[in-house]
C-alpha beads as a LAMMPS data file, in Angstrom:
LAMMPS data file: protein, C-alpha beads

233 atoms
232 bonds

1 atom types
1 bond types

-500.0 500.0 xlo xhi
-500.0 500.0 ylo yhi
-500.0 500.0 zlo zhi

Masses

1 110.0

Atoms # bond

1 1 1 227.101 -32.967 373.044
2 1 1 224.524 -30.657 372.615
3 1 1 224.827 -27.517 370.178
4 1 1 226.937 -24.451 371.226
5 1 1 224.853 -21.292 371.614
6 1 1 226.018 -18.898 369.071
7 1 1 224.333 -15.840 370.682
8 1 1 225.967 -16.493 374.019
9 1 1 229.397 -16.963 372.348
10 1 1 229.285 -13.943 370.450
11 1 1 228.257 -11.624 373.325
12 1 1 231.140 -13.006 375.482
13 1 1 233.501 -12.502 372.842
14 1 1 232.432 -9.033 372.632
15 1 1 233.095 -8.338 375.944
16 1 1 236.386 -10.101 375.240
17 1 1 237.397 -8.059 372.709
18 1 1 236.900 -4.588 374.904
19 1 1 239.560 -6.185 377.182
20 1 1 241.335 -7.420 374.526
21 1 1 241.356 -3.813 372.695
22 1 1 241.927 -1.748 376.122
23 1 1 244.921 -3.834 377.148
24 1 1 246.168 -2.426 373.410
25 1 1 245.720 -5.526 371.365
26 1 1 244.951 -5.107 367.523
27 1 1 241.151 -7.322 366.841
28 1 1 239.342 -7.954 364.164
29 1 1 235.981 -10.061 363.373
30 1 1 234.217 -10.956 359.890
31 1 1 230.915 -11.667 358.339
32 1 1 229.701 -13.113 354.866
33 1 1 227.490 -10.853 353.187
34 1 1 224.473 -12.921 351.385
35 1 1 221.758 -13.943 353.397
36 1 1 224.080 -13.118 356.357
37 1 1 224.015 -9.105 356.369
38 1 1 221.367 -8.635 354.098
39 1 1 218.061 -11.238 353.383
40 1 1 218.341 -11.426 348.959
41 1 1 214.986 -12.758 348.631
42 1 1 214.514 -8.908 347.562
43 1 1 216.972 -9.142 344.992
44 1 1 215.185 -12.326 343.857
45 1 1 211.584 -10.505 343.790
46 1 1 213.306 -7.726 341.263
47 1 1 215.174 -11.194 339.083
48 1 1 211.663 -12.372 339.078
49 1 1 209.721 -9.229 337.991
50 1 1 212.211 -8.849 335.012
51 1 1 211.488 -12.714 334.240
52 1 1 207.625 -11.864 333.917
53 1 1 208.355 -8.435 331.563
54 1 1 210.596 -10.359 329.673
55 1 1 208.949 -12.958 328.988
56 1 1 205.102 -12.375 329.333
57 1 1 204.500 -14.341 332.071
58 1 1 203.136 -13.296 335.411
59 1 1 204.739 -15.670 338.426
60 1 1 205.731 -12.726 340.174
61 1 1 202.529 -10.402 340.434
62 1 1 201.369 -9.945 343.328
63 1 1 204.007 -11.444 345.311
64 1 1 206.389 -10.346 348.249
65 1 1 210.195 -10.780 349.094
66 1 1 208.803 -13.012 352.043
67 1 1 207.624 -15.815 349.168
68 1 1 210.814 -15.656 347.571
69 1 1 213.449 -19.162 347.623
70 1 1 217.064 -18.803 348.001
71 1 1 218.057 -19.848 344.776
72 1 1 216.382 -20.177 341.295
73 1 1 215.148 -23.600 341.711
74 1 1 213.476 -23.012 345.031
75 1 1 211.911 -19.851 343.632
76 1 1 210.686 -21.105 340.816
77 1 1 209.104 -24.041 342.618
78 1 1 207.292 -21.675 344.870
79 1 1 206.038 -19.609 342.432
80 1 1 204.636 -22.842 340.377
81 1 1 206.599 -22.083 337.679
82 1 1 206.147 -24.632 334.833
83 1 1 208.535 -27.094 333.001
84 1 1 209.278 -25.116 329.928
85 1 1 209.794 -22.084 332.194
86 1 1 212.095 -23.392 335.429
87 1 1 215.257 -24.059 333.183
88 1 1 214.858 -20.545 331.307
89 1 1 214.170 -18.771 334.864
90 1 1 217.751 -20.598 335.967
91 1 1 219.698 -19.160 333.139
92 1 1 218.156 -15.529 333.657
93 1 1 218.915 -15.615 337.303
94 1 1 222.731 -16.638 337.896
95 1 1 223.992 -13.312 335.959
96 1 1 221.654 -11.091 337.364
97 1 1 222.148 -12.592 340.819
98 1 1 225.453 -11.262 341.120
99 1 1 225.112 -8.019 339.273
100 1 1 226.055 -5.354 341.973
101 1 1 222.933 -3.068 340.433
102 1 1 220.694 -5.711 341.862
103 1 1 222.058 -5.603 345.445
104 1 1 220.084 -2.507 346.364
105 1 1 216.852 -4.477 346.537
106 1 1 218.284 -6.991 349.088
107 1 1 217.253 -6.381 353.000
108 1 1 218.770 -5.669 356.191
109 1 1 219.360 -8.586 358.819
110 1 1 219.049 -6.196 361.594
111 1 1 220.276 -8.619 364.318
112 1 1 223.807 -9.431 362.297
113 1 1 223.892 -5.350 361.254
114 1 1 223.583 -4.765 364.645
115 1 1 225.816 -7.393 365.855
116 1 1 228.964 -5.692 363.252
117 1 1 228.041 -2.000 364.684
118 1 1 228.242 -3.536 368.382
119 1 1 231.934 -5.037 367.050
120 1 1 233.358 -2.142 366.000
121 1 1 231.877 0.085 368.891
122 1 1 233.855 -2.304 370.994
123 1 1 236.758 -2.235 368.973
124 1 1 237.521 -4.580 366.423
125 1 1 238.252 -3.823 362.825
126 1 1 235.378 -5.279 360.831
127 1 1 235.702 -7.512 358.063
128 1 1 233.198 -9.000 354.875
129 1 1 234.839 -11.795 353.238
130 1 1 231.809 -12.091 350.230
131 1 1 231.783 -14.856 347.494
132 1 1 230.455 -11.561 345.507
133 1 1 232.976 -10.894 342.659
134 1 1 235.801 -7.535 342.899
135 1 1 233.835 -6.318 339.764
136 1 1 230.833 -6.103 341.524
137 1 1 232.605 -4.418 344.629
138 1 1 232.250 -0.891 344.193
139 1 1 228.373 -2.000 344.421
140 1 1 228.584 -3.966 347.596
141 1 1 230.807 -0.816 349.227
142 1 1 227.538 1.267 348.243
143 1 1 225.149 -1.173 350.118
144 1 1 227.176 -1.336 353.115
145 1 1 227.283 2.089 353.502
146 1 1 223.702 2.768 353.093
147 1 1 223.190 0.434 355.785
148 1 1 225.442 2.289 358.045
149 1 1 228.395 -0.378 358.422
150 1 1 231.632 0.194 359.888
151 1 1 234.788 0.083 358.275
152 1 1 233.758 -0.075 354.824
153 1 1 236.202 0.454 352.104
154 1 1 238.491 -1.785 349.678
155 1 1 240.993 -2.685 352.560
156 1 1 237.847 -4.256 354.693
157 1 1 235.597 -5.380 351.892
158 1 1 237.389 -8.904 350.572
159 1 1 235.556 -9.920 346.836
160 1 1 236.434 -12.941 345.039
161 1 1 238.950 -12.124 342.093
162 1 1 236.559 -13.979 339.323
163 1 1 233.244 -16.126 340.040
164 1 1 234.719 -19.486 338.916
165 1 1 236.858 -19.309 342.403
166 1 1 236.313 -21.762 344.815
167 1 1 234.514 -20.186 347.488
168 1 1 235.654 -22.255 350.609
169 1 1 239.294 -22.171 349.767
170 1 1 239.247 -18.491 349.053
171 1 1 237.418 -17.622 352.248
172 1 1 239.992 -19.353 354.341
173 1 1 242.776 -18.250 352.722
174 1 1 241.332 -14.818 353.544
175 1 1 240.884 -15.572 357.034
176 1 1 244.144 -16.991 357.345
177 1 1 245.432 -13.581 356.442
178 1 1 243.765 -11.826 358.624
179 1 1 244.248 -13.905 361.289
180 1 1 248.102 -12.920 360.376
181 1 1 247.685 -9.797 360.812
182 1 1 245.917 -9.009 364.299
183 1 1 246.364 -10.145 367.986
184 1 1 242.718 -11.767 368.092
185 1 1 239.691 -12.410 365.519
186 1 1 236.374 -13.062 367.023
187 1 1 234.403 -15.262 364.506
188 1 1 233.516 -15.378 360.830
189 1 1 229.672 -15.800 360.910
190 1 1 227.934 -16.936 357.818
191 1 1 224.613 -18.188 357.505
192 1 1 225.698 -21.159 355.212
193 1 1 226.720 -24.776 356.726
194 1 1 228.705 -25.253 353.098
195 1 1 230.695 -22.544 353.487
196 1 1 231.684 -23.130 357.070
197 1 1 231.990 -27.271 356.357
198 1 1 234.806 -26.148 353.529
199 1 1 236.256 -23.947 355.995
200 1 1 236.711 -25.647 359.082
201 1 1 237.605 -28.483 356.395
202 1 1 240.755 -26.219 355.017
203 1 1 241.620 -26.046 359.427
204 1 1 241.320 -22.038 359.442
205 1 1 242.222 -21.091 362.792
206 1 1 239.191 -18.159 363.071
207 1 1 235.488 -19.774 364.965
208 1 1 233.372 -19.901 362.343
209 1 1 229.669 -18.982 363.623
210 1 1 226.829 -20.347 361.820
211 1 1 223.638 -18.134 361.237
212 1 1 221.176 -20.853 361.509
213 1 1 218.090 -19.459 359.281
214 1 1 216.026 -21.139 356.294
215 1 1 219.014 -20.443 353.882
216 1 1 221.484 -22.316 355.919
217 1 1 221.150 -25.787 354.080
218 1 1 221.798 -29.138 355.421
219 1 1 225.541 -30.013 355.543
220 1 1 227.410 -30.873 358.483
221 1 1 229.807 -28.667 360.607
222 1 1 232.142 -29.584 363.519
223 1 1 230.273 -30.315 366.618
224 1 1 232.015 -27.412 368.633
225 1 1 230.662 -24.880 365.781
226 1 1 228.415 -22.078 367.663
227 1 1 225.377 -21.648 366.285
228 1 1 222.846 -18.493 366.530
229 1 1 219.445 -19.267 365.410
230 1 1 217.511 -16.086 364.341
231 1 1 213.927 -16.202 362.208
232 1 1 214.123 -14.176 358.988
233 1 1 210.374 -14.220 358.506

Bonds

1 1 1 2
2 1 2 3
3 1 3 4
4 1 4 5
5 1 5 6
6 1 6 7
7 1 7 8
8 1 8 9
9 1 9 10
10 1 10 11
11 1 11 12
12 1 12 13
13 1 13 14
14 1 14 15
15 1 15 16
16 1 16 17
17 1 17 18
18 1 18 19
19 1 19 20
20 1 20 21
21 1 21 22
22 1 22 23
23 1 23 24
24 1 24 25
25 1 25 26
26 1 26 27
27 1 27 28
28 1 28 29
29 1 29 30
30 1 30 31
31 1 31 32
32 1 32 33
33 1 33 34
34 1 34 35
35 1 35 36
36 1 36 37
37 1 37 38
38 1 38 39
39 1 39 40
40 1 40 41
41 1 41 42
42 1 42 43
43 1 43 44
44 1 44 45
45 1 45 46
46 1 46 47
47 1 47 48
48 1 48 49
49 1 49 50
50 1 50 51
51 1 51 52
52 1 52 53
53 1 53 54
54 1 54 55
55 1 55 56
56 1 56 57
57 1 57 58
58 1 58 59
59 1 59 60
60 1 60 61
61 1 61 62
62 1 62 63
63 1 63 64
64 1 64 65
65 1 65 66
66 1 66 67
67 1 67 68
68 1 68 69
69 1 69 70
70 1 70 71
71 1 71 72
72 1 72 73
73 1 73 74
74 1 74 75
75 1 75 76
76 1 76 77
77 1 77 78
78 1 78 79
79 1 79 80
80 1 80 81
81 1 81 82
82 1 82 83
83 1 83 84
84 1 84 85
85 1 85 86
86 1 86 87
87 1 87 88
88 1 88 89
89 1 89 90
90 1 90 91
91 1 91 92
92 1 92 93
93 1 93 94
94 1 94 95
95 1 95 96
96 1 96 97
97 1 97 98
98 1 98 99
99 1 99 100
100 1 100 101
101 1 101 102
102 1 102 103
103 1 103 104
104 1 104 105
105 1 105 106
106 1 106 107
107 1 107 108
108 1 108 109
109 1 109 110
110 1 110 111
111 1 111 112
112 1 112 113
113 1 113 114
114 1 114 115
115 1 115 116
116 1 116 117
117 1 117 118
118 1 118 119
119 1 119 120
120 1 120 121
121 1 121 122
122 1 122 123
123 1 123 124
124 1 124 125
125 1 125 126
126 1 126 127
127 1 127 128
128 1 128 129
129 1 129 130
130 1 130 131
131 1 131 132
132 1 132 133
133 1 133 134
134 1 134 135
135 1 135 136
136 1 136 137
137 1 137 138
138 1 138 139
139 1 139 140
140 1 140 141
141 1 141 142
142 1 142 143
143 1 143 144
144 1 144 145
145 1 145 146
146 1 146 147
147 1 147 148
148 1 148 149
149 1 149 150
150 1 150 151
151 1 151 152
152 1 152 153
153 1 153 154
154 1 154 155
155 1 155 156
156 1 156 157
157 1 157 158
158 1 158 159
159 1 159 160
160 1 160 161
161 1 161 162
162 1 162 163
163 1 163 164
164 1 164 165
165 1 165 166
166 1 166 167
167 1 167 168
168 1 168 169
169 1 169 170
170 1 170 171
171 1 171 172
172 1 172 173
173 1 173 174
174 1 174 175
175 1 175 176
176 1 176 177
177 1 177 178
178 1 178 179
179 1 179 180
180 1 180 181
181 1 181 182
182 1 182 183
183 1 183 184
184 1 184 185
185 1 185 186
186 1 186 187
187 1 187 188
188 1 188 189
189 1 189 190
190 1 190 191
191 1 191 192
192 1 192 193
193 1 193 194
194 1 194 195
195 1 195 196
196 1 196 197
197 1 197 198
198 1 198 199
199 1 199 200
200 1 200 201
201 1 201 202
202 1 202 203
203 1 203 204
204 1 204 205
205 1 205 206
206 1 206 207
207 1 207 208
208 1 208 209
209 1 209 210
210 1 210 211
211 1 211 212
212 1 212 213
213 1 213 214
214 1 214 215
215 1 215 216
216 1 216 217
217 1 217 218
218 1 218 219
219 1 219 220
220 1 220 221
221 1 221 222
222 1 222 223
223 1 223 224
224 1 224 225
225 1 225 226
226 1 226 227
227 1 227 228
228 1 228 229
229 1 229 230
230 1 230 231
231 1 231 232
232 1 232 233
């Protein structure tokens, strides 16, 4: 069976949900924030900058968002960081990674930015069901907005309570409630295969579309999953 496209699905359930919405109905669709909205290899230039000043080194000098990894291993690999260094770099990253001050260097995914605007100009609420923490929210309503977004406010934006949370159940147990409360919901798209494997594993109801970039890792999803390859260079 060979993949669903992603970018065909998505366009006919936008025109779906302007018949849906004339006829009266109430719609909604949702989108993951990291790496799906935004491209945090910026936020992972500023982590590594700090690393350098705070610790003499220079790894970072010189170099661009575009040479950045998606985690602290990955960056640190690319960067040649040695031994004695990688384990150091990993503590210093995880708590700045999710510090909401740090968001404001991440990038714009223009296609998925676009895709949300195109949504809600059709209709549909639009949600952002983040693994980012509530006390980080106020941060992630501020980045949203700068980048124009629809809908953006506390009843829209869905944060994790605390950071030990299990991501996959909380994000279907958020889509399960919003599923609850509208007519229709279009898709959750994410960029990550992990996050839509726990997902579709926990039998949410709402398509889960996968943003297939370089962040997306390797772990199965269902066969029928849609997939929308896009090239974050």
């Amino acid at each position: 069976m060979p993949p669903i496209n992603g970018k065909k699905y998505l366009d006919q359930t936008l025109t779906q949900i302007k018949q849906r919405t004339a006829a009266g109905e109430r719609v909604a669709v949702s989108f993951d924030i990291d790496n799906t909205l935004f491209d945090t290899r910026g936020r992972a230039l500023a982590i590594g900058k700090a690393f350098d000043k705070a610790n003499g080194t220079t790894y970072f000098k010189g170099k661009t968002s575009k040479q950045m990894g998606n985690d602290a291993k990955e960056t640190a690999k690319l960067v040649k960081m040695t031994p004695e260094h990688i384990k150091k770099f990993s503590s210093f990253w995880f708590p700045r990674f999710f510090k909401g001050e740090n968001y404001k260097n991440d990038l714009q995914i223009r296609q998925t930015v676009a895709l949300a605007k195109k949504a809600a100009a059709a209709g549909a609420d639009v949600f952002y069901v983040t693994a980012r923490t509530q006390s980080e929210e106020s941060f992630t309503i501020k980045q949203l907005e700068k980048a124009g977004l629809p809908t953006v406010d506390a009843n829209f934006v869905v944060s994790k309570p605390k950071m030990k949370d299990k991501t996959p159940e909380y994000k279907a147990g958020t889509l399960a409630q919003i599923d609850q409360q509208y007519d229709f919901v279009g898709w959750f798209i994410t960029e990550s295969r992990a996050d839509i494997a726990g997902v579709q594993n926990l039998n949410s109801t709402v398509t889960s579309v996968l943003l297939e970039t370089k962040f997306s890792g390797e772990r199965k999803v269902d066969d029928d999953t849609p997939i929308w390859k896009i090239d974050v260079k």
